[in-house]
LUMDO-333954 format. One line per field, with one value per residue: residue in three letters; x, y, z of N, C-alpha, C in turn. Coordinates in steps of 0.02 Angstrom, whole numbers, m for minus. Atoms other than C-alpha are relative to their C-alpha. Example, Ala and Ser with C-alpha at 12.3 -4.5 7.8 and 13.67 -1.06 7.14 Angstrom:
2
residuo c(ala,ser)
nx c(45,m42)
ny c(m59,m59)
nz c(0,m3)
cax c(615,684)
cay c(m225,m53)
caz c(390,357)
cx c(45,m39)
cy c(60,55)
cz c(0,37)
END
This chain:
211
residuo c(unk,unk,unk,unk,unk,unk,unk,unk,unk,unk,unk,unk,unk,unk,unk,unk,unk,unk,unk,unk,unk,unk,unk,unk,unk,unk,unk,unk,unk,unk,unk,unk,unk,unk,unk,unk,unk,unk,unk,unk,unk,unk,unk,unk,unk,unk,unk,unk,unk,unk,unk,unk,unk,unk,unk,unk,unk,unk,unk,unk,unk,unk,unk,unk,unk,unk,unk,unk,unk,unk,unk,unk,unk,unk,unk,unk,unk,unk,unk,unk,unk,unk,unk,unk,unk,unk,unk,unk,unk,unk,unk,unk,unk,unk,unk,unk,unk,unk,unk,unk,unk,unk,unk,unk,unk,unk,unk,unk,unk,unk,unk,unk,unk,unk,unk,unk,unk,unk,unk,unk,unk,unk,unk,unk,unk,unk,unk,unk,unk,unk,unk,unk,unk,unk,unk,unk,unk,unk,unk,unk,unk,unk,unk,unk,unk,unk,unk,unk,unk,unk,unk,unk,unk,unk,unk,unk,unk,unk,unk,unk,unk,unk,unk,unk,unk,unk,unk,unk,unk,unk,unk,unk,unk,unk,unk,unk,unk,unk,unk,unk,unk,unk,unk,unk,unk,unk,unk,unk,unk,unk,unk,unk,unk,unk,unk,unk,unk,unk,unk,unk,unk,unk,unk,unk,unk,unk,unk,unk,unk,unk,unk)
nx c(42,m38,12,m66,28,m37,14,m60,43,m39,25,m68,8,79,16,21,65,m1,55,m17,37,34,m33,m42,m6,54,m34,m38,32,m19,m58,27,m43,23,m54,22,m88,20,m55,m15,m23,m4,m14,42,m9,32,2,m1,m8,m66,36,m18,4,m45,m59,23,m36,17,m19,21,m48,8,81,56,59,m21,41,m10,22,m35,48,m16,33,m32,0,m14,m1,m55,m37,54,m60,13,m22,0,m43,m48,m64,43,m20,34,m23,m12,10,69,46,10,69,41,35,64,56,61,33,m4,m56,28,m41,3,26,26,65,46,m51,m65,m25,m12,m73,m36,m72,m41,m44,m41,37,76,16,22,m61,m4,m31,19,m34,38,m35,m2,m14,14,m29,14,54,10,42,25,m1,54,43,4,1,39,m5,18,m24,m29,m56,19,m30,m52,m57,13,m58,10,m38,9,m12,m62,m20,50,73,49,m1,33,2,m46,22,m48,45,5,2,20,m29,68,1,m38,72,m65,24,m11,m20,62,35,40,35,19,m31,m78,7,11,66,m21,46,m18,m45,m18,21,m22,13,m33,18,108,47,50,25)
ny c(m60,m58,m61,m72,m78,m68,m47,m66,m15,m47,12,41,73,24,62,m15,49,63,60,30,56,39,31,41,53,23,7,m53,m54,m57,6,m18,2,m94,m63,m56,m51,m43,m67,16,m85,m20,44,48,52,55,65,45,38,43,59,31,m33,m57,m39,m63,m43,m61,m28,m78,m14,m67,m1,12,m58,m74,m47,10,27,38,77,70,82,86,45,52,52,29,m53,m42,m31,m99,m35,m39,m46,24,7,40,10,66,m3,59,56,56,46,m23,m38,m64,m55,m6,m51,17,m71,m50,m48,m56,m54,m97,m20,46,m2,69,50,m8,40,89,5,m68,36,3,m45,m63,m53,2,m42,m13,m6,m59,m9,54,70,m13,60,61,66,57,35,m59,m30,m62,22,m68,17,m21,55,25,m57,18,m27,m63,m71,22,m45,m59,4,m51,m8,m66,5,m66,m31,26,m54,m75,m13,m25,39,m39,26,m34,23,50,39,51,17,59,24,53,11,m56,m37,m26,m11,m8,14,m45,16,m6,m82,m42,60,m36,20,m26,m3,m94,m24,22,9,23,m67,30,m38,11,m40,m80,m12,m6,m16,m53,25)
nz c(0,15,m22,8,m7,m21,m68,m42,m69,m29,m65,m13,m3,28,16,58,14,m32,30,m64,8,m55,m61,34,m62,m32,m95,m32,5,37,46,56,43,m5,15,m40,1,m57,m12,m71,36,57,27,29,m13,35,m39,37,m27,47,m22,m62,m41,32,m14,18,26,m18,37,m25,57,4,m20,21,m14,56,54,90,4,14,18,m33,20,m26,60,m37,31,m67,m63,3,17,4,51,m29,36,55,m29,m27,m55,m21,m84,m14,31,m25,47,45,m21,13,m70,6,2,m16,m27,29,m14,m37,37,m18,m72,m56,m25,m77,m3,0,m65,22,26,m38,m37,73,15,m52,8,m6,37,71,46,1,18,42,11,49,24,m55,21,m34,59,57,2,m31,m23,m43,m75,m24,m64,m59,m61,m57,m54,m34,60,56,13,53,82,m2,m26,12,m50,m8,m24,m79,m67,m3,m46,m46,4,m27,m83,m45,m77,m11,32,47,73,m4,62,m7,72,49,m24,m57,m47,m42,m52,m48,m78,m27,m5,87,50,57,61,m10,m68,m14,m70,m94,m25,m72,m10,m88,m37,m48,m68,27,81,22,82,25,38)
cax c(0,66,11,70,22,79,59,110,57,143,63,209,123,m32,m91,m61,m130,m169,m229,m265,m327,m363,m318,m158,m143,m303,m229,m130,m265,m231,m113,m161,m88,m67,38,35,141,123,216,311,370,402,488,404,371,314,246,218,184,332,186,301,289,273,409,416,549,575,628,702,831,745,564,414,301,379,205,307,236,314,288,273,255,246,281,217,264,403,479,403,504,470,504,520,536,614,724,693,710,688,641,599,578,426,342,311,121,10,m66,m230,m348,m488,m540,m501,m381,m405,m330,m284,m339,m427,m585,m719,m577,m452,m465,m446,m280,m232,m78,m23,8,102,m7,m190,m215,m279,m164,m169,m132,m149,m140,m159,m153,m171,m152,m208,m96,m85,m249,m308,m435,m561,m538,m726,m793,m711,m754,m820,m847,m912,m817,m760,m599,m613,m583,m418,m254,m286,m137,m195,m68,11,35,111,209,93,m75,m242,m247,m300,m254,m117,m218,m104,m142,m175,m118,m245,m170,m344,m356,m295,m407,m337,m332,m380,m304,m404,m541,m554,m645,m720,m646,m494,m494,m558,m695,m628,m758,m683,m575,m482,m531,m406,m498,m411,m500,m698,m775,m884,m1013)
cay c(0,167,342,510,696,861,983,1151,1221,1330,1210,1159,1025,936,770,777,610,447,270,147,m18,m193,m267,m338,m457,m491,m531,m375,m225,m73,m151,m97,m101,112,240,408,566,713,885,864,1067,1076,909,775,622,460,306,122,m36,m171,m321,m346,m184,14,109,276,401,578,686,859,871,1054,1137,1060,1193,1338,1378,1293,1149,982,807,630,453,295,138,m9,m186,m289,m136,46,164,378,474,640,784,694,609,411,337,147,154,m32,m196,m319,m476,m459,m355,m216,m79,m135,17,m51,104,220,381,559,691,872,803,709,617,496,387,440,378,194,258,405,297,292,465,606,754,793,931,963,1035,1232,1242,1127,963,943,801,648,488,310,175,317,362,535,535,680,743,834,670,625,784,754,809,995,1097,1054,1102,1265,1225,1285,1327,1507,1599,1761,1881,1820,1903,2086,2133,2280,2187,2244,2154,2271,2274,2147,2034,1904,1880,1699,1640,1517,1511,1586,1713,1796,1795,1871,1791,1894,1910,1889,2043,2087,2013,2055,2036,2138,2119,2295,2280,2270,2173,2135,2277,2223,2350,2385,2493,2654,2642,2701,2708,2840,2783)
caz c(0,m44,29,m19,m1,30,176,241,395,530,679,792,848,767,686,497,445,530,437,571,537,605,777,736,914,967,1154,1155,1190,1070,965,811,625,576,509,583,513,637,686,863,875,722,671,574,673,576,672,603,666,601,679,825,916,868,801,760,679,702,584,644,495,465,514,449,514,396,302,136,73,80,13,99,28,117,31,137,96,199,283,276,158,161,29,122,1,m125,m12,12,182,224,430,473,422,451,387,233,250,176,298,319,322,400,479,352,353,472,373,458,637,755,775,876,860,911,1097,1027,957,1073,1141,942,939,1011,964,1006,901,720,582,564,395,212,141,m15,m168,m59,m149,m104,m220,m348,m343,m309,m173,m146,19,m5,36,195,274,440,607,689,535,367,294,173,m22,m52,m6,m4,125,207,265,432,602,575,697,747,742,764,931,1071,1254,1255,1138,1044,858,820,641,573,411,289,417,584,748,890,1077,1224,1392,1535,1575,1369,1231,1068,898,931,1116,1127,1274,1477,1540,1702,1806,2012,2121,2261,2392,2311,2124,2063,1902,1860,1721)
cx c(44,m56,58,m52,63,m35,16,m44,50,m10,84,m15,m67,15,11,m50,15,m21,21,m56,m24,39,58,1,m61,m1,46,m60,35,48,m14,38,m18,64,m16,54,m31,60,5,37,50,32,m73,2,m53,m11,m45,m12,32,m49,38,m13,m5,39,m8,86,m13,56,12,56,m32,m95,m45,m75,30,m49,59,m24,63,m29,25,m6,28,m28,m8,m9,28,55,m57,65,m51,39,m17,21,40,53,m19,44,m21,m4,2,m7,m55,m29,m34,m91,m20,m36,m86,m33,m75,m43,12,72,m43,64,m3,m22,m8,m70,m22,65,36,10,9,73,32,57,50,22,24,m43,m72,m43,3,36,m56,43,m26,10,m36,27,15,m34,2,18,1,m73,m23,m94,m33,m7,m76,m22,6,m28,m40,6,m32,m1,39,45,m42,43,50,63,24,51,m28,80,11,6,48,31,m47,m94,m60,m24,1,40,32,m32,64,m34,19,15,m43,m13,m48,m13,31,m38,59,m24,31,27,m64,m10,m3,m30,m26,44,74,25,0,m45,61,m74,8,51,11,m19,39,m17,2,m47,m104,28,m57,m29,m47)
cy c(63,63,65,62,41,61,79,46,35,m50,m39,m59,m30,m66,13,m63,m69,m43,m49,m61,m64,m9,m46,m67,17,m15,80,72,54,m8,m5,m1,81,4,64,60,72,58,m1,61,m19,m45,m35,m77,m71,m64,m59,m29,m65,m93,m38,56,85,21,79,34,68,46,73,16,93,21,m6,49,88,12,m11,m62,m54,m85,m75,m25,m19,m54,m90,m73,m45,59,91,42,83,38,75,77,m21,m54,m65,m35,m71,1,m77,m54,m35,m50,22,9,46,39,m25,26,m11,47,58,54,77,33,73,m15,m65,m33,m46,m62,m10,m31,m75,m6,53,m21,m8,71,64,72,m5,39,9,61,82,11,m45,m48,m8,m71,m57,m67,m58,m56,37,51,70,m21,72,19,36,m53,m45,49,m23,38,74,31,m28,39,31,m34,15,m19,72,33,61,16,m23,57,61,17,48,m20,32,m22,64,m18,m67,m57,m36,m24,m88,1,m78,m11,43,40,11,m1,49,m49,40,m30,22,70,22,m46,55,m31,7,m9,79,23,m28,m37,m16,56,m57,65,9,24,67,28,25,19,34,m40,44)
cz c(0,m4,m9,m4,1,51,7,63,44,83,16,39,m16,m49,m86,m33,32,m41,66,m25,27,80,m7,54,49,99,19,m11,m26,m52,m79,m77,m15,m18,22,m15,45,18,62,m2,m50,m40,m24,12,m70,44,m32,42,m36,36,62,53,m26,8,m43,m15,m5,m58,5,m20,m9,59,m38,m10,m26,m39,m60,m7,3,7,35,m37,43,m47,52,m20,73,34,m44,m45,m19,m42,33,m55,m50,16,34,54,19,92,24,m48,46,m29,m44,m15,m52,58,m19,12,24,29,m37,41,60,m20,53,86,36,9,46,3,20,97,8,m29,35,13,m95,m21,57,38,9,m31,m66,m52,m12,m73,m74,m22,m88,m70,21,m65,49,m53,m63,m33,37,35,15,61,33,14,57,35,36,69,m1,m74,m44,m18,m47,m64,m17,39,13,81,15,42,75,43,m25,72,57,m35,6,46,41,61,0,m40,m27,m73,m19,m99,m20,m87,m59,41,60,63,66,96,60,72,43,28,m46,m9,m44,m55,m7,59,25,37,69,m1,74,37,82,18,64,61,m7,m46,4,m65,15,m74,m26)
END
């Protein structure tokens, strides 16, 4: 079985894609057959299961989470081999297998699932950022019809302007990059769009408000 895409995202740590399939040892709870590539700050971990135990590889040759795009394959047969950017990598070896997919893939995140495989990955958080061109044995797979869960990804790869230095954040606000746009997050006692309301004030004994 052979999986490949491309990504880019700024998250320094989030799930990029999981496939997770049958119960490989029936006596061993959670032991699952899966691949899992994922942003650990800002490296690019990869985790496998070689049918004796998982193993996982970490990849923190540069940063992953640079907002530029960059391309995976995996190539799984009798060992797992990653084509990283152009750049191919054999990590283990295993009885000679295919990834069995029995549960399908979770692109960009996390779902109802994920507490049956939480111990398979690092990250708990959902990819800030795009994926794009995702191949299943050379096949291009639409990713409008996995969408699932609360909120569907947006169409696109579309990049808005990131954090400026001087922001339109308010009152110590922090501007949040969320790749197609900017939000900002308030400190506590603001709120609003910009964080441009007090709603909360301390009062030491000394202070009044006039209204």
């Amino acid at each position: 079985r052979q999986l490949a895409f491309e990504f880019a995202t700024l998250s320094r740590d989030a799930v990029v894609v999981y496939a997770v399939g049958v119960q490989i040892n029936p006596r061993v709870e959670g032991h699952f057959d899966y691949v899992v590539a994922e942003i650990i700050n800002g490296s690019l971990r990869v985790g496998f299961d070689n049918f004796i135990a998982p193993v996982s590889t970490l990849f923190a040759d540069r940063s992953y989470s640079d907002g530029n795009f960059h391309s995976v394959s995996f190539s799984i047969t009798s060992e797992l081999v990653v084509v990283l950017d152009g750049v191919s990598r054999t990590l283990v070896s295993s009885p000679s297998r295919q990834l069995n997919v029995a549960n399908g893939y979770s692109i960009g995140g996390v779902d109802a699932y994920t507490a049956t495989v939480a111990h398979l990955l690092s990250s708990s958080n959902s990819l800030v950022g795009c994926i794009a061109n995702f191949t299943v044995n050379g096949v291009a797979v639409s990713l409008a019809l996995l969408s699932s869960g609360t909120a569907s990804p947006t169409v696109g790869c579309s990049r808005s302007a990131a954090c400026a230095a001087s922001s339109s954040c308010q009152l110590g606000g922090a501007c949040v990059d969320e790749w197609s746009r900017t939000t900002c997050r308030c400190r506590g006692g603001t709120a609003g769009q910009y964080c441009q309301d007090v709603v909360s004030v301390h009062f030491d004994g000394t202070s009044t408000l006039v209204l």
